[in-house]
MITORKE-538765 format. One record per atom (N, C-alpha, C): residue in three letters; x, y, z. Coordinates in steps of 0.2 Angstrom, whole numbers, plus 5000, padded with zeros to 4 digits. Example, Ala and Ser with C-alpha at 12.3 -4.5 7.8 and 13.67 -1.06 7.14 Angstrom:
! residues 2
ALA506649725039
ALA506249785039
ALA506649845039
SER506449895035
SER506849955036
SER506450005039
***
This chain:
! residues 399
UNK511050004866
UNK510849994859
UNK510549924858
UNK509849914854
UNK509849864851
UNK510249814850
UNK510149754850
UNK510749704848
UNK510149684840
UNK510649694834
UNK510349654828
UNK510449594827
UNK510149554824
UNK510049504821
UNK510149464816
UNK510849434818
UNK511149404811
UNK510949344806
UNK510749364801
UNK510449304797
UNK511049274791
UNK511249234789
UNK511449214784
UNK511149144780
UNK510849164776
UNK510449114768
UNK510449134763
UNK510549094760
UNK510649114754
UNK510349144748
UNK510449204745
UNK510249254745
UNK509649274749
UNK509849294756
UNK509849324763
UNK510349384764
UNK510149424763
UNK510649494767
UNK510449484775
UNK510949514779
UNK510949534784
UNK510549594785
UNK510049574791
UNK509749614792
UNK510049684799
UNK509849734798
UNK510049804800
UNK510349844795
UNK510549824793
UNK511349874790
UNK510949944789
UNK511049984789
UNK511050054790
UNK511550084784
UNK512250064783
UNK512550104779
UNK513050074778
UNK513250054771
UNK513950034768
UNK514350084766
UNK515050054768
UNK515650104766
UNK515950074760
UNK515950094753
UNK516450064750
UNK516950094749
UNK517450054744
UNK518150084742
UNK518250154741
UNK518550194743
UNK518550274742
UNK519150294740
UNK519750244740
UNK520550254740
UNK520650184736
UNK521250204734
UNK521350174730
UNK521850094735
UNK521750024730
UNK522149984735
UNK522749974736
UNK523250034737
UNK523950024737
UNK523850064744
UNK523650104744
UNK523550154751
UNK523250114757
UNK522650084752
UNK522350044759
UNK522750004763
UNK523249954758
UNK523349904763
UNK523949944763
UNK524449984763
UNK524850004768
UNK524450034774
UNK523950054775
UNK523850094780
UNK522950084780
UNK522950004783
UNK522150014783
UNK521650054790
UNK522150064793
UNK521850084800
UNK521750144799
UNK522050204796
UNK521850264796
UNK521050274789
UNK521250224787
UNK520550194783
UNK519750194786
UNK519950144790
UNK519450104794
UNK519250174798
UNK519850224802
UNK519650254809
UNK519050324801
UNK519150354796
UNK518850364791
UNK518150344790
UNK517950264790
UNK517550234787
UNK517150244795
UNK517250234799
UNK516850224805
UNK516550304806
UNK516950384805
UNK516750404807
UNK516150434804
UNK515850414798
UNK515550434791
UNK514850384795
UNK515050324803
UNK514550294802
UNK514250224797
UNK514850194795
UNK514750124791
UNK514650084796
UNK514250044793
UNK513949974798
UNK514349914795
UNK514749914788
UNK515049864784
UNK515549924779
UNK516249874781
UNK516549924779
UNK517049874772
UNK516949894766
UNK517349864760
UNK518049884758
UNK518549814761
UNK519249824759
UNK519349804755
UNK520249844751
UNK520449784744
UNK520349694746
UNK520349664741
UNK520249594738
UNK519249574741
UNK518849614741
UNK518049604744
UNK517949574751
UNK518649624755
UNK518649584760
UNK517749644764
UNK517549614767
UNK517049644771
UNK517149634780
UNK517249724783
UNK517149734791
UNK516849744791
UNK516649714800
UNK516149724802
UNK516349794808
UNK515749824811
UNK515949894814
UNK515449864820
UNK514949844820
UNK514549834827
UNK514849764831
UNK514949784836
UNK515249724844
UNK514949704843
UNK514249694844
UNK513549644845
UNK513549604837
UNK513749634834
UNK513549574828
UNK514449534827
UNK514949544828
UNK515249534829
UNK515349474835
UNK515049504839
UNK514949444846
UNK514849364843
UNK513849404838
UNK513549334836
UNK514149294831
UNK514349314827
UNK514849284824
UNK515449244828
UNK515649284834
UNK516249244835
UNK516049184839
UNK515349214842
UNK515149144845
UNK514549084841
UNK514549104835
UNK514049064830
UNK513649014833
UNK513249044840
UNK512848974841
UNK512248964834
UNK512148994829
UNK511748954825
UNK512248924818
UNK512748924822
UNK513248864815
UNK513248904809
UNK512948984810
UNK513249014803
UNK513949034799
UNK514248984802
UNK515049004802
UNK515348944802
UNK515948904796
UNK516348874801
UNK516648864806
UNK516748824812
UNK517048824818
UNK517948844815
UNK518048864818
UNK518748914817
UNK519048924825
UNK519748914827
UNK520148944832
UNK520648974829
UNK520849034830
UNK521249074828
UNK522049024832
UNK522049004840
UNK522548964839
UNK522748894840
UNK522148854840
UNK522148804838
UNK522348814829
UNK522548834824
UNK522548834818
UNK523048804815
UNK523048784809
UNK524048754804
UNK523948774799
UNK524348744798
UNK524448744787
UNK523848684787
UNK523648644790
UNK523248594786
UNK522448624788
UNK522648684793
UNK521648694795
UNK521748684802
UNK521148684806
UNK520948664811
UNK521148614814
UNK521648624822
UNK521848564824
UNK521348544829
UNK521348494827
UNK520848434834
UNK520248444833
UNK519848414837
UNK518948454838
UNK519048504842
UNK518248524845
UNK518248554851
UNK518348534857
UNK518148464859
UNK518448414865
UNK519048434866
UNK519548414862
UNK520248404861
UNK520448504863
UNK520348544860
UNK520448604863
UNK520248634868
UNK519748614870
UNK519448644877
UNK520148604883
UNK520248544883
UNK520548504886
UNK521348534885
UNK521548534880
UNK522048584880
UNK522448644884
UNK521448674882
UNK521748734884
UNK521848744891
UNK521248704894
UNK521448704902
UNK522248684906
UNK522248634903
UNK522748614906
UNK523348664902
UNK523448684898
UNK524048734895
UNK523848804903
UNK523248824901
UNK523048884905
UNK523148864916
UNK523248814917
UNK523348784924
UNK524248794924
UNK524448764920
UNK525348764919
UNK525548834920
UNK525348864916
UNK525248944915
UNK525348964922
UNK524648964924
UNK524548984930
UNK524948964936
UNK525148904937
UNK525448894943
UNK526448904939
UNK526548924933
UNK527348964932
UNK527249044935
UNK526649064931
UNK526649134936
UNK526549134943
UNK526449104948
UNK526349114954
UNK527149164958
UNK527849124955
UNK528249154955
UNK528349214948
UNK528649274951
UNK528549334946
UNK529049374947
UNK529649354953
UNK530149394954
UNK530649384949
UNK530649354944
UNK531049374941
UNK530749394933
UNK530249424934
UNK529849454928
UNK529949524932
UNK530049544940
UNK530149604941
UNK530749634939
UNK531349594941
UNK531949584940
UNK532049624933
UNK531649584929
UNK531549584922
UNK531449674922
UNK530849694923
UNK530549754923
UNK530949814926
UNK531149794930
UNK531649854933
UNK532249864929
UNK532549804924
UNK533049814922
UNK532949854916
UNK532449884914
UNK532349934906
UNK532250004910
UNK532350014917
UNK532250044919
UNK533150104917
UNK533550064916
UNK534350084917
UNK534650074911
UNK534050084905
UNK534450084900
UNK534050084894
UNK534350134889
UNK533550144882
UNK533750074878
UNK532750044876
UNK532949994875
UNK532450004868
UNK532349974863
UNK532149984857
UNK531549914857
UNK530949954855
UNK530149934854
UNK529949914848
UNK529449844847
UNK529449824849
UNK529649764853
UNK530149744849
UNK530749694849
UNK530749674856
UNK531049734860
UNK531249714868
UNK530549704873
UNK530049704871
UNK529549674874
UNK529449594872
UNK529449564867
UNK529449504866
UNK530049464870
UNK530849504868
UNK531349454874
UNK531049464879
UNK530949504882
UNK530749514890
UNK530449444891
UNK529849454888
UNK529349394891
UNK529749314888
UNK530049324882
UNK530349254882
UNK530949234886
UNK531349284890
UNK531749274896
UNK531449264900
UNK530549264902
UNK530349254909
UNK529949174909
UNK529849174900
UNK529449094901
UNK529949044898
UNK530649064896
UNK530949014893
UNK530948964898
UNK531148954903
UNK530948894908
UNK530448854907
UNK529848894904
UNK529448854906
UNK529148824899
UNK529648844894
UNK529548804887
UNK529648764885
UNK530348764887
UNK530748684887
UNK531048654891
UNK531148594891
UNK531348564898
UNK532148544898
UNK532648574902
UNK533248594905
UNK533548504900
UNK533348464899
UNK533448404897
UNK533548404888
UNK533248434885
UNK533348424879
UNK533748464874
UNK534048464869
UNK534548464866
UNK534948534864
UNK535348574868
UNK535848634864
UNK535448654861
UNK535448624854
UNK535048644847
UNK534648644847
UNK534048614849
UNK533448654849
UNK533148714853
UNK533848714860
UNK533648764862
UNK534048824858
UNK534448824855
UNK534748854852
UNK534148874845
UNK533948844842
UNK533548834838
UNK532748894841
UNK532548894845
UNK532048904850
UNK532149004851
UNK533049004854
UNK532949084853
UNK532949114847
UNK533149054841
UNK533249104835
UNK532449094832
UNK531949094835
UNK531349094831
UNK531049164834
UNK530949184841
UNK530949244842
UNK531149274836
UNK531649314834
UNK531749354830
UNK531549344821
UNK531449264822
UNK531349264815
UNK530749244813
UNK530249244819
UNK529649224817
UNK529149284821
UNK529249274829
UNK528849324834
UNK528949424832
UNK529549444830
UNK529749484830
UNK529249554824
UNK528849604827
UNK528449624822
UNK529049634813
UNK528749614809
UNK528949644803
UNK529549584801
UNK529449524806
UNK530049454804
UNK530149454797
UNK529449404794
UNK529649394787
UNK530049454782
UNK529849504784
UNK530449564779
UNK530949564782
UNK531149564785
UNK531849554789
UNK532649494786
UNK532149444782
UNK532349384779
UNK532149364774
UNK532749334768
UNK532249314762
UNK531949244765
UNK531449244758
UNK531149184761
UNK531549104761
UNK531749124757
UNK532249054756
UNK532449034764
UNK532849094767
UNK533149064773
UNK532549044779
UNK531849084778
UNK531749064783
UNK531249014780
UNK531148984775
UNK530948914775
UNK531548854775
UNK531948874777
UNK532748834778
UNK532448814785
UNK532448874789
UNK532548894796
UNK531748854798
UNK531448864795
UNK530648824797
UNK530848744797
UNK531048714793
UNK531348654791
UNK531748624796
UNK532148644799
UNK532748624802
UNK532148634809
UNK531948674812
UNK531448674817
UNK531048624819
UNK530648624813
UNK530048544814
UNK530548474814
UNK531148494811
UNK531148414811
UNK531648404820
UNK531848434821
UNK532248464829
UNK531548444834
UNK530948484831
UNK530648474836
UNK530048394836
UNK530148364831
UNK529948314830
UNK530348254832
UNK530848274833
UNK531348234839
UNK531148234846
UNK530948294848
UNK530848314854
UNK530448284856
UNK529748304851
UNK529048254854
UNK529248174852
UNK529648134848
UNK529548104849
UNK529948044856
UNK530548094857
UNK530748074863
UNK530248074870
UNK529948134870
UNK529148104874
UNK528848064874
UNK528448044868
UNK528348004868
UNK528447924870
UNK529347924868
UNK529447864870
UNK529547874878
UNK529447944883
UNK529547924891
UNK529847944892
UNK530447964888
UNK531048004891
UNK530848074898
UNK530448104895
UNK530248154898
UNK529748154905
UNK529648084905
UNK528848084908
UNK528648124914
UNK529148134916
UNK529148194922
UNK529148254923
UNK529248284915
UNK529448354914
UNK528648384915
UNK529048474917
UNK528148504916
UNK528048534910
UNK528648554907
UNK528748604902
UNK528148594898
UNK527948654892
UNK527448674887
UNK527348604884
UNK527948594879
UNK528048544875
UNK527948474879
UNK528048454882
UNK528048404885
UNK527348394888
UNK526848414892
UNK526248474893
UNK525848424886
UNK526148464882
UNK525748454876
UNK525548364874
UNK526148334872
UNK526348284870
UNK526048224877
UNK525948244883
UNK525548194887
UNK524948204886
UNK524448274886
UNK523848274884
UNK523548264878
UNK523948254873
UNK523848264865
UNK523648174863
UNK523848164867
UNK524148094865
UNK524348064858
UNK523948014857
UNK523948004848
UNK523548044844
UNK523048064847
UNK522648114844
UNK522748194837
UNK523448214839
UNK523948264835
UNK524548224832
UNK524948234825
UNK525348214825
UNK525948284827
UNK526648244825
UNK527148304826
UNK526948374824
UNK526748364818
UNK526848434815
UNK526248494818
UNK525748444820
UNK525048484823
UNK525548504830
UNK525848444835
UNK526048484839
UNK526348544841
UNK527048544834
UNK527348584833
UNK526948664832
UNK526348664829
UNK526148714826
UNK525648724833
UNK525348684837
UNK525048724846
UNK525648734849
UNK526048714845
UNK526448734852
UNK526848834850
UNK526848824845
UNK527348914839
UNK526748924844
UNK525948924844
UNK525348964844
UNK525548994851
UNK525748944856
UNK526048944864
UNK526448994865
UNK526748994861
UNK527549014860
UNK527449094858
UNK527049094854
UNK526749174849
UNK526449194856
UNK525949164859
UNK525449194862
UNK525949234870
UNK526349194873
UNK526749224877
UNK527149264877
UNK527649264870
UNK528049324868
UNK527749364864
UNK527449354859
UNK527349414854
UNK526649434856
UNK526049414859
UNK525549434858
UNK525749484866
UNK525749464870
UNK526149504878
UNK526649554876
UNK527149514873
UNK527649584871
UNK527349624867
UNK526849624861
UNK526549674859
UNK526049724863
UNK525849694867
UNK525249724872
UNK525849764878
UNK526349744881
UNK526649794884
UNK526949824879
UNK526949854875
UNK527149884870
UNK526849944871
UNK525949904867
UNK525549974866
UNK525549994873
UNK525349974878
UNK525450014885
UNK525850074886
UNK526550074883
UNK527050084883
UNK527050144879
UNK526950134872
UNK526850194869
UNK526250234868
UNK525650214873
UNK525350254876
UNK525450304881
UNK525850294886
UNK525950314892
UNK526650364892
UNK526950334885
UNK527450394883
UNK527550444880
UNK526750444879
UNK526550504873
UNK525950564878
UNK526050554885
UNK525950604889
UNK526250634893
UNK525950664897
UNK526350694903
UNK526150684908
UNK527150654910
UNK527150634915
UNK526850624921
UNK526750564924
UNK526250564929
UNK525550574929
UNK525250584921
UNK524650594922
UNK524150554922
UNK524350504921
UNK523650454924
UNK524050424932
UNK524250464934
UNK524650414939
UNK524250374945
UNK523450424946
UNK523050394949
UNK522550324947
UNK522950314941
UNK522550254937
UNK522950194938
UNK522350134937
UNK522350054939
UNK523150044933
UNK523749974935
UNK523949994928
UNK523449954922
UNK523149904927
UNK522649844922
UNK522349884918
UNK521949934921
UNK521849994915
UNK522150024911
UNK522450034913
UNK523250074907
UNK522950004900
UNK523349954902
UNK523349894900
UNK522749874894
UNK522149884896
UNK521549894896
UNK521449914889
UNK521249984892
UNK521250054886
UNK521850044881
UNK522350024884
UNK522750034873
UNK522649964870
UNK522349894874
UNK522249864871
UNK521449864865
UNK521149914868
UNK520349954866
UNK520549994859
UNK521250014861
UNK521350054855
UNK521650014849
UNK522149974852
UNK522549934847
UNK522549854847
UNK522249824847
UNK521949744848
UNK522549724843
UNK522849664849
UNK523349624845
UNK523149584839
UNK522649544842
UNK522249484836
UNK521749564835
UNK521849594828
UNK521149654825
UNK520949644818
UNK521149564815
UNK520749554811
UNK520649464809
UNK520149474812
UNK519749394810
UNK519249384804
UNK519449354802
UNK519049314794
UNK518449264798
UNK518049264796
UNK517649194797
UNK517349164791
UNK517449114790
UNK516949084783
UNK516349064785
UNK515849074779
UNK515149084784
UNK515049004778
UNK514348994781
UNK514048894780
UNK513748924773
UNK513548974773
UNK512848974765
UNK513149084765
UNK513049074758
UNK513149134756
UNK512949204760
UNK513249264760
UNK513249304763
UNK513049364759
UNK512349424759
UNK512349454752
UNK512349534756
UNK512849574754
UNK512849634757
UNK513049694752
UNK512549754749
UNK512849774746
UNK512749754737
UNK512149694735
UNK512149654729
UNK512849594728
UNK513149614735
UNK513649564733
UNK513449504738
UNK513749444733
UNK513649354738
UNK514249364740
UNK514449334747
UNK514849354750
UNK515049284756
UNK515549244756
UNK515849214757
UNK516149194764
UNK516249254767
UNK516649274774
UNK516549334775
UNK516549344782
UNK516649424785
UNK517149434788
UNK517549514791
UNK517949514793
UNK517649534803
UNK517849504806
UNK517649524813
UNK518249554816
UNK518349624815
UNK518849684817
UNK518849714826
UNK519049684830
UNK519049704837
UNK519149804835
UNK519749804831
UNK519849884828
UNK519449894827
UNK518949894824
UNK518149954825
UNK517849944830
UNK517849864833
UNK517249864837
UNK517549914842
UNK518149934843
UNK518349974848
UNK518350044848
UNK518150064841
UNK518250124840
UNK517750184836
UNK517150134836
UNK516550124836
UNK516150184840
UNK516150234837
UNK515850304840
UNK515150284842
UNK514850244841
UNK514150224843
UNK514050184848
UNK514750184851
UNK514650124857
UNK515150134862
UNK515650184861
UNK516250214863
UNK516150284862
UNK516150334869
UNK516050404870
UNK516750424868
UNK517150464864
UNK517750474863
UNK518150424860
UNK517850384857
UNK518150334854
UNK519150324851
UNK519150384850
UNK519750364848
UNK520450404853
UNK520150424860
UNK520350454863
UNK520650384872
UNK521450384872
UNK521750384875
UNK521350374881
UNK520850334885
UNK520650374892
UNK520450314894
UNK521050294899
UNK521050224905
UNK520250234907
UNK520350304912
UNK519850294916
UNK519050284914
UNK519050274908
UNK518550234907
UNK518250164909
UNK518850144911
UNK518750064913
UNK518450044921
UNK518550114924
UNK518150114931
UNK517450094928
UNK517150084926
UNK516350094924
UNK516250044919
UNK516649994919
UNK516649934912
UNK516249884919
UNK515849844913
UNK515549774915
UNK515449744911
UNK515149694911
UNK515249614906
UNK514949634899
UNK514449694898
UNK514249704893
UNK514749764890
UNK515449794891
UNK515849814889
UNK516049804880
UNK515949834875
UNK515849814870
UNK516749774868
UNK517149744871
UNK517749754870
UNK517849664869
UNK518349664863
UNK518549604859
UNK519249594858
UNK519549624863
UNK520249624863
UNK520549544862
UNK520249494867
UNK520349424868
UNK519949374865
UNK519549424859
UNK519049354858
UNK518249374860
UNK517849314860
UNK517249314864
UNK516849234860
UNK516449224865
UNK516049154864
UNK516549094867
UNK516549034865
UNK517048994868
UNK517848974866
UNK518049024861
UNK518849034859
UNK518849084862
UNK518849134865
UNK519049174869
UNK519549144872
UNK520149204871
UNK520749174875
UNK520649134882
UNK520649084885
UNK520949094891
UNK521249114896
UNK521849134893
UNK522149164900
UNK522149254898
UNK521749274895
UNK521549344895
UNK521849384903
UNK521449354906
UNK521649404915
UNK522449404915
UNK522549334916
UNK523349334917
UNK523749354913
UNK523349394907
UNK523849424902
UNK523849504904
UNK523549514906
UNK523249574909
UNK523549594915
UNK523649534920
UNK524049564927
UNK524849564925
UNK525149494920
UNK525649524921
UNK525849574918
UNK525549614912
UNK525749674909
UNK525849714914
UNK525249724918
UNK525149764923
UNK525649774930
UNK525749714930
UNK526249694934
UNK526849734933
UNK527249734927
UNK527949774923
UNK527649834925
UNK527149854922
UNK526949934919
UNK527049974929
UNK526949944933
UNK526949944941
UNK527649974942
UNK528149944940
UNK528749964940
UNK529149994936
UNK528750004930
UNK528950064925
UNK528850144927
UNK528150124930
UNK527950194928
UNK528050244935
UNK528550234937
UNK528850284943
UNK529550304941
UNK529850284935
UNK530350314933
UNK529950344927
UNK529350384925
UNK529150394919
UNK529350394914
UNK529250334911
UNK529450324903
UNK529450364897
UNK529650384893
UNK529650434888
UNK529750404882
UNK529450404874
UNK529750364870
UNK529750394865
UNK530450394859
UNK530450444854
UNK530250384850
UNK529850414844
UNK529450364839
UNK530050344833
UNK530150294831
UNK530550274825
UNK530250274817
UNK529650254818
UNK529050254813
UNK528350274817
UNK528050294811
UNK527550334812
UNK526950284814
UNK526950254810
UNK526050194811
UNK526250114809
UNK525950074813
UNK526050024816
UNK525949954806
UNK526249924807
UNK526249864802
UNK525649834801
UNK525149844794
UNK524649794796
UNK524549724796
UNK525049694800
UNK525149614800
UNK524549574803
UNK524549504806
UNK524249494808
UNK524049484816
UNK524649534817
UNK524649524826
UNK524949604826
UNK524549634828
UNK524549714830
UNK525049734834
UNK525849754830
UNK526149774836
UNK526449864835
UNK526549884839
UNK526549954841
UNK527249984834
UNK526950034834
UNK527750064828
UNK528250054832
UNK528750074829
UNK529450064832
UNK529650134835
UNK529850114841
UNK529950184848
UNK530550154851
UNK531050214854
UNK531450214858
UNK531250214864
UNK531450154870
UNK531050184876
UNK531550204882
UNK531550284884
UNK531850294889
UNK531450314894
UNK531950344900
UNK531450384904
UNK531850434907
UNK531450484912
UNK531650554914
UNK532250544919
UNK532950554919
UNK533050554923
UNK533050584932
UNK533150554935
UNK532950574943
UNK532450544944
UNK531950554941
UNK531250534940
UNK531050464946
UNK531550404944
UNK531450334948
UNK531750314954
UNK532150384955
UNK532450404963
UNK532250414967
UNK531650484963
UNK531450524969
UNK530750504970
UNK530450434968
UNK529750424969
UNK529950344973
UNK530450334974
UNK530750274981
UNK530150284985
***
């Protein structure tokens, strides 16, 4: 297909558009259940699709591409996680720089993985509840590598209770706000001990995240910025992993057994992240008005969720099928990680290790009864809530 051409000036429409979806339901429906919406709008063939508050999706991968990579500056620079309360942290110097060396530390803690097997085997021998128990998993396999064995009880004490109270799908409801702007309180100023102990040397030695951070950051970030790349660090390893073995999980447990068993698990991996994108709703604010529909228009939405689902670009689009990935190349329309120069970095690495658990899952065939129906429309896409068992004899008799 064509790739279209993204204009934005003022009173300038985008050129292509072919066909607007607008509101057809009312906004109480929508925003509880925008996905069954969107998969609606997409089938009708929208090219732009209109939610409550004028929020505007986009449905084409190709023009969502040009947007996330805005080589003509029609968009502010934006990092989903480089981000705070204050905006954008650092330039782009300073995040590229980051992220390498974040993404190198990464690298060389994964090298060992036995006890991320250890880990995997052990959901094998006991029904464990989704999505919750994918986020500890991965926080028991990088705690080591978050904080260093040196710093205080309390904040490590502090550090597991943020798992639940901040990574965990559906958190904020789980707590009034009072407590957890208490709990947020108490954390930055714990953790602005920590960096500052850094800073003064204590640590000079350590490899851990935090400390990572505070040697390459130098004066450049203050506490509270580092505080907030580092939740980002902290979000991306537990909740965005936990949620991606999730969707794995509740895809694989709503078949029958064994039947992808001749499939990559990367692919498993793959395809439910095609269906259900952790990051599946990105905002961009554009530099000069945007007019689509008579409307002047501020921002777009860049939804990995359509571009995934996208019947015009996707043969069976809303259909469960790994084995599409034998046949993926670089022109694959998928935005699961991003695209342009915020694209995640450790994308791969997120993908083997998934794949890596799914390896030792899926010989005892998993099975999951659903708890809820359809997934939270938060800002980080995690699977309904499922029970996950498996067959027994099943992990015996494939030794």
């Amino acid at each position: 297909m064509n790739e279209e051409k993204l204009t934005s000036t003022s009173g300038c429409p985008f050129h292509g558009v072919e066909k607007i979806a607008s509101l057809s339901q009312s906004s109480e429906e929508i925003s509880a259940d925008p996905f069954a919406y969107l998969d609606l709008q997409l089938q009708s063939g929208a090219d732009y699709i209109e939610l409550p508050g004028t929020e505007w999706y986009l449905s084409d991968p190709n023009q969502m591409k040009q947007v996330l990579a805005n080589k003509e500056g029609l968009f502010h620079q934006h990092s989903d996680f480089f981000f705070g309360g204050a905006g954008l942290i650092g330039d782009s110097t300073l995040q590229q720089k980051l992220g390498r060396v974040l993404l190198k530390q990464l690298q060389e803690y994964c090298l060992d993985t036995a006890e991320l097997t250890t880990l995997a085997q052990g959901l094998r021998n006991k029904q464990t509840c989704w999505p919750d128990e994918g986020n500890l998993l991965f926080y028991s396999y990088f705690k080591g590598l978050l904080l260093d064995g040196g710093d205080s009880a309390t904040l490590r004490s502090l550090l597991d209770k943020t798992i639940p109270r901040v990574v965990f799908s559906g958190a904020k409801s789980r707590r009034p706000t009072w407590r957890r702007k208490l709990f947020q309180i108490r954390f930055y100023w714990r953790m602005a001990q920590a960096i500052d102990q850094r800073r003064d040397g204590q640590f000079k030695d350590a490899n851990d995240l935090l400390s990572l951070l505070v040697r390459e950051a130098g004066s450049d970030l203050d506490n509270t910025q580092l505080t907030e790349v580092y939740l980002s660090c902290l979000f991306a390893l537990t909740g965005s992993l936990g949620f991606t073995l999730g969707w794995s999980l509740y895809q694989l447990g709503q078949t029958l057994p064994n039947c992808w068993e001749q499939i990559d698990s990367s692919d498993i991996v793959r395809e439910s992240l095609r269906l259900w994108p952790i990051a599946w709703n990105l905002t961009r604010s554009s530099t000069t008005p945007i007019e689509i529909a008579g409307q002047s228009l501020s921002s777009l939405v860049v939804c990995p969720y359509t571009a995934h689902r996208n019947p015009k670009f996707w043969p069976d689009a809303d259909q469960f099928m790994p084995q599409r990935w034998a046949d993926a190349n670089k022109d694959t329309p998928f935005l699961a990680f991003g695209w342009g120069t915020h694209k995640c970095v450790a994308a791969s690495l997120s993908v083997r290790l998934v794949a890596l658990i799914l390896d030792h899952i899926r010989p005892a065939s998993p099975t999951i009864q659903l708890l809820t129906l359809r997934p939270l429309p938060e800002a980080a896409l995690a699977p309904p809530r499922f029970i996950l068992s498996f067959i027994p004899g099943e992990s015996d008799a494939k030794q």
